[in-house]
C-alpha positions as CSV (number, residue, x, y, z in Angstrom):
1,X,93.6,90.9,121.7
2,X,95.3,93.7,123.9
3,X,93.3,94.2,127.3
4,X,90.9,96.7,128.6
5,X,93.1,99.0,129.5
6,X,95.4,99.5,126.4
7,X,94.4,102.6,124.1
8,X,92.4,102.0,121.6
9,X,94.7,103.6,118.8
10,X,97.5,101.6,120.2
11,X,95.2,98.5,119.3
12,X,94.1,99.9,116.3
13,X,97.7,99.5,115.2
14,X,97.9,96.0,116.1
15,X,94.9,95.6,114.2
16,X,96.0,97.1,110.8
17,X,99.8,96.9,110.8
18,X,101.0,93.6,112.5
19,X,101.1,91.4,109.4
20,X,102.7,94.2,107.3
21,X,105.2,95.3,110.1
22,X,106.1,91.5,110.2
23,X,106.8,91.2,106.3
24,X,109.3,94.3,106.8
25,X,111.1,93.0,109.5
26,X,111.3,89.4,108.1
27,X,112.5,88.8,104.5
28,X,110.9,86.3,102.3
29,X,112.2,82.7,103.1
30,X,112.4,79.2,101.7
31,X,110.0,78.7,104.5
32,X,107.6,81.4,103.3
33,X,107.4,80.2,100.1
34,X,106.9,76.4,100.8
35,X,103.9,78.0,103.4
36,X,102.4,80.5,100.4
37,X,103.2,78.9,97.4
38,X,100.9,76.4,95.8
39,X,103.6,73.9,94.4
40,X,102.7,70.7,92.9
41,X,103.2,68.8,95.5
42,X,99.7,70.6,97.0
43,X,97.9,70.7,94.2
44,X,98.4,67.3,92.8
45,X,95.6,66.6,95.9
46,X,92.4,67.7,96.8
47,X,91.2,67.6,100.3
48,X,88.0,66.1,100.8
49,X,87.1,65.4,104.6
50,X,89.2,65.7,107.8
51,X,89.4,64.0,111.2
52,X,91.2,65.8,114.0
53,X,91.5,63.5,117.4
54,X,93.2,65.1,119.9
55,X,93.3,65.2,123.2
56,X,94.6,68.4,125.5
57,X,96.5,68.3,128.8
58,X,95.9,71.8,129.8
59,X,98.7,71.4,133.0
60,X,101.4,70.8,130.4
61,X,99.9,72.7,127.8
62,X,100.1,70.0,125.2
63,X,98.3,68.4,122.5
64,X,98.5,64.5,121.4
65,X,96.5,62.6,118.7
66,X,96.1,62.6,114.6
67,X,94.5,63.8,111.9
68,X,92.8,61.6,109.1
69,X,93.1,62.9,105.8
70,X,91.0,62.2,103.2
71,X,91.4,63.3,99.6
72,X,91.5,63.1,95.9
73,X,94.4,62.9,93.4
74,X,94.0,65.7,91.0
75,X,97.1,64.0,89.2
76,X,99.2,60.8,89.6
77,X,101.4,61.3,92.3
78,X,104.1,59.8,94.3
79,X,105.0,62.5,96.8
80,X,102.5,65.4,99.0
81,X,103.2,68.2,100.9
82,X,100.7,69.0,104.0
83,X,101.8,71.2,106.8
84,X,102.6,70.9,110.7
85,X,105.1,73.3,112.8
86,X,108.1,72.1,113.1
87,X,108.0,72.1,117.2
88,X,105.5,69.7,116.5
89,X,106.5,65.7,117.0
90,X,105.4,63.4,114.2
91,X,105.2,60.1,115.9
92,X,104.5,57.9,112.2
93,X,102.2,58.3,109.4
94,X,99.7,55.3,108.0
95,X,99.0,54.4,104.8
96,X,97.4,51.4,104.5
97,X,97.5,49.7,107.7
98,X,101.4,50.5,107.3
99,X,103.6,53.4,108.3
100,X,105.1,55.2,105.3
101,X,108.2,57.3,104.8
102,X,108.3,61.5,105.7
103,X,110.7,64.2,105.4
104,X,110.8,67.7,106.8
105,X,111.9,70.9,105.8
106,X,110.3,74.2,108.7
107,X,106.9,73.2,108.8
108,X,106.3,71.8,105.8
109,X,106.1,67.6,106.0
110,X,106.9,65.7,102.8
111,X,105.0,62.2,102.2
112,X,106.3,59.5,100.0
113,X,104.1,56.6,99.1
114,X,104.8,53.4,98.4
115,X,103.3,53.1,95.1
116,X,101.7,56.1,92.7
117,X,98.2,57.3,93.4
118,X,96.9,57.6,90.1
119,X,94.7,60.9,89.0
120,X,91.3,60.8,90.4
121,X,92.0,58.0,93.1
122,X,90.3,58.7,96.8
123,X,92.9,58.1,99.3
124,X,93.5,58.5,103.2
125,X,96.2,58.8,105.6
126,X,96.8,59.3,109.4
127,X,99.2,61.5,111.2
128,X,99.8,60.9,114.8
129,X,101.7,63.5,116.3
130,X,102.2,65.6,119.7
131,X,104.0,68.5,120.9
132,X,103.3,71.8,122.7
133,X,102.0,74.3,120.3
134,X,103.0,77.9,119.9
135,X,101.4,80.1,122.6
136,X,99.5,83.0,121.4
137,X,101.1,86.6,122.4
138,X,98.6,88.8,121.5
139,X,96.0,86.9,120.0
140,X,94.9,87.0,117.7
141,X,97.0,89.0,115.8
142,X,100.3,87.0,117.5
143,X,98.4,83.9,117.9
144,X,98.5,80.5,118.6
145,X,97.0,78.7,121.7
146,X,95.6,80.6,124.9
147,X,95.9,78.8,128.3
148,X,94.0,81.1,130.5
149,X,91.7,81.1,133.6
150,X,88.4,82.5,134.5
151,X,87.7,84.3,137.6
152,X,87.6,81.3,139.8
153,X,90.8,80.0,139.0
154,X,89.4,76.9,136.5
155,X,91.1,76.6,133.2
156,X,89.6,78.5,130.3
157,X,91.6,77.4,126.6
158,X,91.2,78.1,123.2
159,X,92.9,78.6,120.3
160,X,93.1,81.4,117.5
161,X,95.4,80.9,114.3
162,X,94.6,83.2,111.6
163,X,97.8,84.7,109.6
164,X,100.4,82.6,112.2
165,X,98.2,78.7,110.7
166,X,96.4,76.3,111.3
167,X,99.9,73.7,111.2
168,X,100.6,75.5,114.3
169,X,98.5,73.2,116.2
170,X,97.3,70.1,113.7
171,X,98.5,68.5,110.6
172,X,97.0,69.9,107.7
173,X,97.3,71.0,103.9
174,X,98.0,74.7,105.3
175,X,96.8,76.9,102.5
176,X,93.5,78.9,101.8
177,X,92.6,77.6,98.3
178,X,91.7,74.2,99.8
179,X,89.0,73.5,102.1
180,X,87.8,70.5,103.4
181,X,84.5,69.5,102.6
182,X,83.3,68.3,105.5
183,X,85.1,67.8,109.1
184,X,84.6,65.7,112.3
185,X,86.3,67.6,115.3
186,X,86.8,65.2,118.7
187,X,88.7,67.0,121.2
188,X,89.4,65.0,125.1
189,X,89.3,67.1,127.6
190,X,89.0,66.7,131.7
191,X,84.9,65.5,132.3
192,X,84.9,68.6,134.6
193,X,84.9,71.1,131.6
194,X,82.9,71.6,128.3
195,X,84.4,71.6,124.8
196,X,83.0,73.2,122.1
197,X,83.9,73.4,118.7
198,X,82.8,74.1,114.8
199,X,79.3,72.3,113.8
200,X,77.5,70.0,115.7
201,X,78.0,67.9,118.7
202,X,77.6,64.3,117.3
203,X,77.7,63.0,120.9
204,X,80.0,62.9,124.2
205,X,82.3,59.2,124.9
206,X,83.6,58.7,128.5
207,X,87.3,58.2,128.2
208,X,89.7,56.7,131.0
209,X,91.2,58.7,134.4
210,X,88.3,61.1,134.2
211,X,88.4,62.5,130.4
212,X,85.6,63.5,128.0
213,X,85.5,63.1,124.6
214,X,83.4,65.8,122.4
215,X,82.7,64.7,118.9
216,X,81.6,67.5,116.7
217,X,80.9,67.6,112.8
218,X,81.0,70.5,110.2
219,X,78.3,69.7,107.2
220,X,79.9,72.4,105.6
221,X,83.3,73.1,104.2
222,X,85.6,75.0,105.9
223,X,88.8,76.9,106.0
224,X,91.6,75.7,108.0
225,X,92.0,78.7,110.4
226,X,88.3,78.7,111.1
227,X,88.8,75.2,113.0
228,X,88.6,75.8,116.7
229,X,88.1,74.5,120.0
230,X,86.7,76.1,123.6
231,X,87.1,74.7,126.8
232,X,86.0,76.1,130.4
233,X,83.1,75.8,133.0
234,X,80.0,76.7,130.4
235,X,76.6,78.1,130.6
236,X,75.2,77.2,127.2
237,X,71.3,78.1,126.2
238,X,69.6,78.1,122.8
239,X,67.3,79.5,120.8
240,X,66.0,80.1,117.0
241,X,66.0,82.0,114.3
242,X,63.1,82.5,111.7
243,X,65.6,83.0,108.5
244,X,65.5,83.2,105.0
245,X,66.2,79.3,105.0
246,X,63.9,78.1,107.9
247,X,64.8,77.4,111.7
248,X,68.3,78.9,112.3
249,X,69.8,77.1,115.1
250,X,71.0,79.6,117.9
251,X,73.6,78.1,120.6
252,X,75.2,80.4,122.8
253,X,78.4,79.7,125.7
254,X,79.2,82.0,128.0
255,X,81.4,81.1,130.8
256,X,78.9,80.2,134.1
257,X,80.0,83.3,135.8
258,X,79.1,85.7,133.0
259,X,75.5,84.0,131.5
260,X,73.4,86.4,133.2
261,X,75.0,89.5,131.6
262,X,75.6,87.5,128.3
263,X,72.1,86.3,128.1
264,X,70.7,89.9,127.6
265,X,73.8,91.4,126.1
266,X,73.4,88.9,123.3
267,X,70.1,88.7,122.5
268,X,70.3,92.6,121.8
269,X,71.9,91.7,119.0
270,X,72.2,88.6,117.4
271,X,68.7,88.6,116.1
272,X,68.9,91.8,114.6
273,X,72.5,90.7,113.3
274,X,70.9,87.9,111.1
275,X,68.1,90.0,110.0
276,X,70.2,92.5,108.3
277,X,73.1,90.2,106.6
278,X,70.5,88.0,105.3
279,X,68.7,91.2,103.7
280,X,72.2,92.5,102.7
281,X,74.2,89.6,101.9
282,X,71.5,86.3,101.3
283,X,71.2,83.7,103.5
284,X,73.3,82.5,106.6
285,X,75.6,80.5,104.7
286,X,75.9,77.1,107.6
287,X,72.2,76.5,108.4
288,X,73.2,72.7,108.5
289,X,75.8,73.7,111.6
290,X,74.1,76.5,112.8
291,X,75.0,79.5,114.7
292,X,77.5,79.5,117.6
293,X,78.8,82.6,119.8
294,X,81.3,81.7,122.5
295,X,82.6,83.3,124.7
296,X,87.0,83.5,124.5
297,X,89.8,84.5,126.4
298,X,90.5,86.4,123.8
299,X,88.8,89.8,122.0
300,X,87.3,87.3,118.5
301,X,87.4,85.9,115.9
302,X,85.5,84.5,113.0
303,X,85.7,80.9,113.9
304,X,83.3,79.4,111.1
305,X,79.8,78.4,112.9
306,X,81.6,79.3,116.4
307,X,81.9,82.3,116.4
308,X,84.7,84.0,119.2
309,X,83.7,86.7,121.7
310,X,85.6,88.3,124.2
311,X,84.7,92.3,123.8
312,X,83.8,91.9,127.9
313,X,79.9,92.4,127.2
314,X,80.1,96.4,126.0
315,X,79.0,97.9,123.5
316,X,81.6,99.6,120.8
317,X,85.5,98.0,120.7
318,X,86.4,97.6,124.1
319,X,83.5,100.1,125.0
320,X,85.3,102.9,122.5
321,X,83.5,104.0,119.3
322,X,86.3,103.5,116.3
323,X,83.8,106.1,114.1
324,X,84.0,109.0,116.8
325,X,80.4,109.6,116.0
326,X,78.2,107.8,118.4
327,X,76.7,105.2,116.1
328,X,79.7,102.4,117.1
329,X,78.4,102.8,120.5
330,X,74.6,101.0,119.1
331,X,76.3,97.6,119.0
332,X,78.3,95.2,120.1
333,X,81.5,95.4,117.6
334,X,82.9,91.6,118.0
335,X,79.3,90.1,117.8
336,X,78.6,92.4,114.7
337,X,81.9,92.3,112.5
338,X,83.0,88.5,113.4
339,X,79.7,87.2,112.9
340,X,79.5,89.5,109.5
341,X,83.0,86.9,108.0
342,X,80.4,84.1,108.3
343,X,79.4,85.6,104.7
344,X,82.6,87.1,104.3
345,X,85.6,85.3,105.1
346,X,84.1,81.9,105.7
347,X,81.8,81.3,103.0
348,X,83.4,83.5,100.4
349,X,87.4,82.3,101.5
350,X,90.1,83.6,99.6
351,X,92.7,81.3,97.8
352,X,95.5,83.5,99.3
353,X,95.9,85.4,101.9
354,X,97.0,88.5,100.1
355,X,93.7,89.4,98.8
356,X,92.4,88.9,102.1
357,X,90.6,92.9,101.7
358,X,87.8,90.5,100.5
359,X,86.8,89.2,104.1
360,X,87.8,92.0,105.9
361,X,86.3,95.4,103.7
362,X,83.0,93.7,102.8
363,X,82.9,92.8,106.8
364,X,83.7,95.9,108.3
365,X,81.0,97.7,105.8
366,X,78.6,95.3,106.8
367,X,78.9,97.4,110.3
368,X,77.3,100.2,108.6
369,X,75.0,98.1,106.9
370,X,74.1,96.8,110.2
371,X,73.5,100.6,111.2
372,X,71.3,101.4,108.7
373,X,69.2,98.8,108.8
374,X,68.7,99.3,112.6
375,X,68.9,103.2,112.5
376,X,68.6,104.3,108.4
377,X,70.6,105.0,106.0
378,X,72.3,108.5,107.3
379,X,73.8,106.1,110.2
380,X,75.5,103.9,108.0
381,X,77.3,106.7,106.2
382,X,78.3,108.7,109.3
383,X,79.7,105.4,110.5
384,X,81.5,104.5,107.2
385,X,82.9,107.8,106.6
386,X,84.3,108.4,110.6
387,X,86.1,105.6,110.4
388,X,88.4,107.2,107.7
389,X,90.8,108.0,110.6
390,X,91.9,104.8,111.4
391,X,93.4,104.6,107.6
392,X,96.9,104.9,106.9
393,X,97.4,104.5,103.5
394,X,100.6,103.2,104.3
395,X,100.9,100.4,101.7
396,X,98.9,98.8,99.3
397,X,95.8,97.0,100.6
398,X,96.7,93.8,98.4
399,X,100.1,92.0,100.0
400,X,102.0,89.7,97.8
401,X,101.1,86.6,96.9
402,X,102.8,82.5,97.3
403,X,104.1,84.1,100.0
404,X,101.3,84.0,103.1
405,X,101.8,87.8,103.2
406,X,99.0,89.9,104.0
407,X,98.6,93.4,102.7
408,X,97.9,96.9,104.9
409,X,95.7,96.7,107.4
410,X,93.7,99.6,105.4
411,X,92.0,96.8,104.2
412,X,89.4,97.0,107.4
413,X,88.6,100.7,107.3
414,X,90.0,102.0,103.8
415,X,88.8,98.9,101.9
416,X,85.5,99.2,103.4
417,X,85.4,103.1,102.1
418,X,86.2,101.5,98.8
419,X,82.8,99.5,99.4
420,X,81.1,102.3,100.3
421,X,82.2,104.4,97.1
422,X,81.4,101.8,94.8
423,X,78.0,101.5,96.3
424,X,77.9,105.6,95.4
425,X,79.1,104.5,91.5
426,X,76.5,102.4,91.1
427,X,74.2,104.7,92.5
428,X,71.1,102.1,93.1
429,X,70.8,100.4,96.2
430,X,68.6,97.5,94.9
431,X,71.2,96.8,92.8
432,X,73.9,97.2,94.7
433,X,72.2,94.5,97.3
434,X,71.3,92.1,94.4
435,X,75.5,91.9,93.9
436,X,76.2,91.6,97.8
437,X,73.5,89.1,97.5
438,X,75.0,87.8,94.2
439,X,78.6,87.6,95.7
440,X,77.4,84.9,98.4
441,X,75.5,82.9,95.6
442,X,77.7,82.8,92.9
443,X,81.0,82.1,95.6
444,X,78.5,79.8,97.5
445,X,81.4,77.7,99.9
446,X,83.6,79.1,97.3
447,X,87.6,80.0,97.6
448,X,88.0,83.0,95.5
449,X,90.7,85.7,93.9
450,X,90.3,89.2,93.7
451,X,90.5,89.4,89.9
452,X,86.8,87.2,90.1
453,X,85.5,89.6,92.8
454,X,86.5,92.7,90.7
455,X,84.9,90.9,87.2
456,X,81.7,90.0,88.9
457,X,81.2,93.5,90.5
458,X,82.2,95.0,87.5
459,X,79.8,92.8,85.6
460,X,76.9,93.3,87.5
461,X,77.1,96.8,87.8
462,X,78.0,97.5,84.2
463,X,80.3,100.0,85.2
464,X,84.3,100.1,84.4
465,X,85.5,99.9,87.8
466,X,88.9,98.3,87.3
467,X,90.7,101.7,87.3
468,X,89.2,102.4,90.7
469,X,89.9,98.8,91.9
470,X,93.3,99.3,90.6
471,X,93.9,102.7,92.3
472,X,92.2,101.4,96.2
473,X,93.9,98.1,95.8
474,X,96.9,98.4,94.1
475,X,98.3,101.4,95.1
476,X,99.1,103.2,98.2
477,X,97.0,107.0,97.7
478,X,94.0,107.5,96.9
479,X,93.0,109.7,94.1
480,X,92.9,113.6,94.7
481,X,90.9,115.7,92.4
482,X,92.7,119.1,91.7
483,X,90.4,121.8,91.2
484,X,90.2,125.3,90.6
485,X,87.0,127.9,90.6
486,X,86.7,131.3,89.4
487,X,83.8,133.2,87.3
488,X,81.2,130.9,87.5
489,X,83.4,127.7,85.8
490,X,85.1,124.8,87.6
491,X,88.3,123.2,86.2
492,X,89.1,120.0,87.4
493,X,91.3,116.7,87.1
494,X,92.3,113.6,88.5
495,X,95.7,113.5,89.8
496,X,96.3,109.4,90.3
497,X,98.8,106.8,90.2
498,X,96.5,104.4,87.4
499,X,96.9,105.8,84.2
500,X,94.2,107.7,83.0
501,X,92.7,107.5,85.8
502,X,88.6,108.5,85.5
503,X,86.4,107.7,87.8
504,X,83.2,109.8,88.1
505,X,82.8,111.8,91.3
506,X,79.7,113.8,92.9
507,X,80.9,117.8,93.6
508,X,79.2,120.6,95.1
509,X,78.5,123.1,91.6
510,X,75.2,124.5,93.4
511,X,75.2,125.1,97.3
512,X,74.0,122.6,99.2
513,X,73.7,120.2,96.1
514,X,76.1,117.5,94.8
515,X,76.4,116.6,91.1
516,X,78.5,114.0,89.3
517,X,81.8,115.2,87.3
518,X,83.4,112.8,85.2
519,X,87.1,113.7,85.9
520,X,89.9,112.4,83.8
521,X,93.7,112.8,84.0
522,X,93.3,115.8,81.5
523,X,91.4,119.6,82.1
524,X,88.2,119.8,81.7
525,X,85.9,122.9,82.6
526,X,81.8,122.6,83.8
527,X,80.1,125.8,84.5
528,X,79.0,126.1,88.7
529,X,77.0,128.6,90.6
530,X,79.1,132.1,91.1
531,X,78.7,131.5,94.5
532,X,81.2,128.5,95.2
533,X,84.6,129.5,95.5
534,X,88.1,127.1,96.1
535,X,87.4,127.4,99.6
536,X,83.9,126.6,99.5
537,X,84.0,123.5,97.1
538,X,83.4,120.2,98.3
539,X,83.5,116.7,97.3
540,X,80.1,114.7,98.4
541,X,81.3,113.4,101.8
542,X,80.4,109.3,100.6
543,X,83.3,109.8,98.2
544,X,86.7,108.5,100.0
545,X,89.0,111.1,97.6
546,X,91.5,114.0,98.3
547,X,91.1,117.6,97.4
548,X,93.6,120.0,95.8
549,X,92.5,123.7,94.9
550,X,95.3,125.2,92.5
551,X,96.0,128.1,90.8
């Protein structure tokens, strides 16, 4: 992320503009659609384990090994696609103790085999490979890899992919709908540093002229962005967590020189962290790997059981509140919001990127969530509703998809409003918990679309939402109720860009009281105390909705 010193609405913009900005500037490609499409020659595979050797040479700032990959032949096939960078080197690919044909077109890498696969066989190849992979600008929106140093000059490296690809860095099928089920992570790195990565450390093999190899394995399916690696002069500690599953692991790395700050910055949190997403969104969905924060050269990301943090120990983003009302001040934003896509974002994963509102609206409302649990229910609101400035509603919040193409960065602040409003529709907090909680069960390790998000909320709730999913989603405004008062009667209507538009809203027809309306695109007339006038009307705050008084 930006530094320190940047202002924080000129980070905010990174933050909810740079995909979208890019997709203007940059026309879809035959490269775009080999990246975002799900063509045959991916699906006639499934992946079911992975195992990435590499090892690093920080001076040069390249990487040199192979991946494994293991899978399953969903039909008979001759031919795959998988995915590497195209500044990458393939050195050969084995298939059975021999090396088999490739072609490349960008990054994508075409295998031929030397006789079919036939539906349901389980197969394996190995790519060996090399290269210098793409240095991260601004991660991790402009990411890639981050060669940096910490204050006494020793390297600090990791990496952060998300939107830019895991084929950046290592061979892999790069595309959201397929996880692999299980992973095995070794990374080489000079003896005098620590490597962590995702899951567990299997165990540590001297290599030759002073290297270290770190094996580490993920029980748990994971997303290919998610995979990650840390390297620098570490302070680790642990602890535990009594969760809804048992004994929660708790590892935590902090760079030597920062552990005795991170030690009590941390534990102000964490704790209470996993307290309130297990009583929000079910249990912590990686028990078997545990919980990881790690400290980055970089401000975080969701790194699936390795979580990234580099908001300098302060509270807030960057020590700023993004709600303007005090409450994002209570917590550490990186360790709260990163930690809350280990429910959103890594166990619930989306098949394409373009609905990725899913990780990042249910995440950033799971800030307030975190607020009222800590501080009640009046400080999740405030929260929710003050960070209404940071939307834009600039484009839709859904990009397009086969195309890896994100949609607005309104999906943070706007889609979490959308949350928040639905939570108001349903109007029962048990029951809006029980789907949160329902979401991370039913999805359990699961890649999802929106269209099975939207059908289980609306089942649960047993409430026609799709009209109000249509009109956050779908479309750039949000709904403005046009009103108008006089003698005693209110005449109201939706004005909206879904037809028919009609979802119920709570208005102000008694001072100091809010009442539901059920608006549709026509007229309709409810009597309201003499005393409220146009200018006195009001929406209840909860409900993220425009106003119009008319004549």
């Amino acid at each position: 992320m930006k530094p320190v010193y940047c202002a924080i609405l000129t980070c905010l913009l990174s933050l909810q503009v740079a995909a979208q900005l890019m997709d203007k500037r940059h026309p879809h490609t035959a490269a775009d659609t080999l990246r975002g499409m799900l063509s045959p020659l991916r699906t006639s595979y499934d992946i079911n384990y992975y195992h990435l050797d590499i090892s690093l040479d920080i001076a040069n700032q390249a990487i040199k090994g192979s991946n494994e990959f293991h899978f399953t032949a969903t039909q008979r096939l001759s031919k795959l696609q998988f995915d590497l960078f195209e500044n990458m080197d393939i050195e050969k690919i084995i298939f059975k103790a021999q090396q088999i044909p490739f072609t490349r077109k960008f990054n994508a890498v075409f295998v031929s085999f030397p006789q079919p696969i036939e539906k349901g066989s389980k197969e394996k190849f190995t790519v060996f490979y090399s290269g210098k992979p793409v240095i991260a600008k601004n991660p991790p929106w402009e990411g890639g890899f981050i060669f940096s140093k910490d204050k006494s000059g020793k390297p600090w490296v990791s990496v952060a992919c998300q939107g830019l690809g895991a084929s950046s860095w290592w061979p892999n099928k790069d595309h959201q709908s397929d996880e692999a089920d299980s992973m095995l992570i070794s990374v080489t790195v000079p003896k005098d540093l620590q490597e962590i990565s995702n899951g567990r450390l299997r165990s540590k093999v001297e290599k030759p002229n002073g290297q270290l190899q770190y094996n580490w394995f993920v029980n748990n399916p994971i997303n290919n962005y998610n995979v990650t690696l840390y390297v620098g002069r570490y302070a680790h500690w642990a602890d535990q967590y009594a969760g809804e599953k048992g004994e929660l692991s708790l590892d935590y790395w902090a760079l030597k020189e920062d552990s005795a700050i991170a030690v009590p910055h941390w534990n102000a949190d964490v704790k209470l962290m996993l307290k309130s997403f297990e009583h929000w969104f079910g249990p912590y969905p990686f028990y078997q790997d545990g919980y990881k924060l790690v400290q980055a050269p970089y401000l975080g990301m969701e790194h699936q059981s390795a979580i990234a943090y580099g908001n300098g120990f302060k509270k807030g983003y960057l020590g700023s509140d993004l709600s303007n009302t005090g409450w994002g001040l209570k917590f550490d934003f990186i360790t709260i919001h990163e930690s809350g896509h280990e429910w959103f974002g890594n166990n619930i994963t989306t098949k394409d990127i373009a609905d990725m509102w899913v990780h990042e609206a249910f995440t950033n409302y799971a800030e307030a969530l975190f607020l009222e649990s800590n501080y009640g229910k009046k400080a999740g609101a405030e929260y929710i509703t003050g960070i209404r400035k940071n939307i834009r509603n600039d484009s839709p919040i859904i990009g397009t998809y086969n195309l890896n193409r994100e949609g607005s960065g309104d999906m943070y602040y706007k889609g979490a409003n959308l949350v928040h409003l639905i939570r108001q529709l349903i109007n029962d907090d048990e029951k809006f918990r029980s789907i949160l909680r329902g979401l991370n069960k039913t999805f359990y390790h699961k890649t999802v679309t929106t269209q099975q998000v939207e059908e289980y909320i609306i089942r649960q709730s047993g409430l026609n939402l799709q009209k109000t999913f249509d009109q956050y989603l779908r479309h750039t405004g949000i709904p403005t109720l046009e009103y108008q008062v006089y003698n005693g009667l209110l005449k109201y209507r939706w004005a909206a860009d879904v037809k028919n538009f009609d979802m119920p809203v709570k208005v102000s027809l008694k001072p100091g009281n809010f009442s539901f309306i059920y608006p549709s695109a026509n007229w309709k007339t409810i009597a309201a105390d003499k005393s409220i006038s146009n200018r006195s009307f009001k929406a209840e705050p909860n409900f993220y909705i425009q106003l119009k008084a008319v004549n």
